[in-house]
C-alpha positions in Angstrom: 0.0 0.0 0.0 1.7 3.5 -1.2 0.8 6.7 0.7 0.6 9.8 -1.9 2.5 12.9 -1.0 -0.6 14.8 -0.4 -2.0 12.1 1.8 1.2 12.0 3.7 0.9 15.7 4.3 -2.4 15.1 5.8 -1.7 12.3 8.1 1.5 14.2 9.5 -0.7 16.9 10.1 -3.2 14.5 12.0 -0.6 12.8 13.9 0.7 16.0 15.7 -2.8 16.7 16.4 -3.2 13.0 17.7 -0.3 13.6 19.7 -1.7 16.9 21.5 -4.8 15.5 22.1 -3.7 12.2 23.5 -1.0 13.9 25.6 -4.0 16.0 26.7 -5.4 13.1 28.0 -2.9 11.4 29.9 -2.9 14.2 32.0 -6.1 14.8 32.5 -5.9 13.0 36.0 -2.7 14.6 37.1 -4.5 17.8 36.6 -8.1 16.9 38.1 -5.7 15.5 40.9 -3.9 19.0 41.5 -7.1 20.7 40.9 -9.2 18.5 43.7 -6.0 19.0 46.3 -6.1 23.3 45.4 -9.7 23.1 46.3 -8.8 21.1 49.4 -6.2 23.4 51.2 -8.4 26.3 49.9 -11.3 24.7 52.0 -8.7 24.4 55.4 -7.1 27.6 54.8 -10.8 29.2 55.1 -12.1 27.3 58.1 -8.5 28.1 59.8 -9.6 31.8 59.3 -13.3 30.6 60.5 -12.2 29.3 63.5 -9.7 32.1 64.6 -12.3 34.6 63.6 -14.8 32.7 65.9 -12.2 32.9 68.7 -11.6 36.5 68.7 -15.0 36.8 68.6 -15.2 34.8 72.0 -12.6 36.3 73.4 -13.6 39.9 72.9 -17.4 39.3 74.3 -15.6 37.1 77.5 -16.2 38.4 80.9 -13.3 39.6 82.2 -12.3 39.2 86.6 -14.4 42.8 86.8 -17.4 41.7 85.9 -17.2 43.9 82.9 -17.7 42.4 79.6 -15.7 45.1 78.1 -18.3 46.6 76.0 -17.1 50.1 75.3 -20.8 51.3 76.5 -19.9 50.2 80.0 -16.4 51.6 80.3 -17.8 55.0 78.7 -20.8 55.4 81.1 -17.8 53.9 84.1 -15.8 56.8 82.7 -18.1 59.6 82.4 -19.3 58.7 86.3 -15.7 59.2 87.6 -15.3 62.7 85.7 -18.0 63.9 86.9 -17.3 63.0 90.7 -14.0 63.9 90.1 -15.7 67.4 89.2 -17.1 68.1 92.1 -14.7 66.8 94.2 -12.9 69.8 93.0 -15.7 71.8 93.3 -16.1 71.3 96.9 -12.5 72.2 97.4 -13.1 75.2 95.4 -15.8 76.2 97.8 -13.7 75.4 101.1 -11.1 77.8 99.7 -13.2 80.8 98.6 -13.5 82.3 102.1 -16.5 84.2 102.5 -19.7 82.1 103.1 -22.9 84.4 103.9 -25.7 82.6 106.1 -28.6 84.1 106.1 
């Protein structure tokens, strides 16, 4: 059986496309392998960041020795309540000071 030159042309032409496609699928599970094990560490690497999330979550809204859960509402008011008796604790030593106190 004798292969004409323009039939050769043709089946060289197949052959490197045989060869691609063939090649092609001899990987195919490598690369459903890699793909599968991306997916996988993907997956841990976002419940790792789940579960640290979770814990500083836990850890900001734990009470703390005080009583105080550490809620900036709390320490504000807490705050506020001291300036203002520190206030008039200066007040009243304003008053102690001033020297003249009429009684009527």
């Amino acid at each position: 059986m004798s292969i004409r030159p323009v039939d050769m042309q043709v089946v060289i032409q197949k052959t490197t496309e045989m060869s691609r496609t063939s090649q092609i699928e001899n990987q195919r599970p490598e690369i459903a392998q890699h793909n599968a094990t991306e997916k996988v560490q993907k997956e841990a690497q976002l419940n790792e960041e789940r579960v640290t999330n979770n814990e500083n979550a836990a850890e900001q809204n734990a009470v703390n020795q005080d009583g105080k859960n550490g809620s900036g509402r709390e320490q504000k008011s807490k705050r506020r309540l001291r300036i203002e008796e520190e206030k008039q604790e200066k007040g009243k030593n304003n008053t102690k000071n001033a020297g003249y106190d009429f009684s009527i």
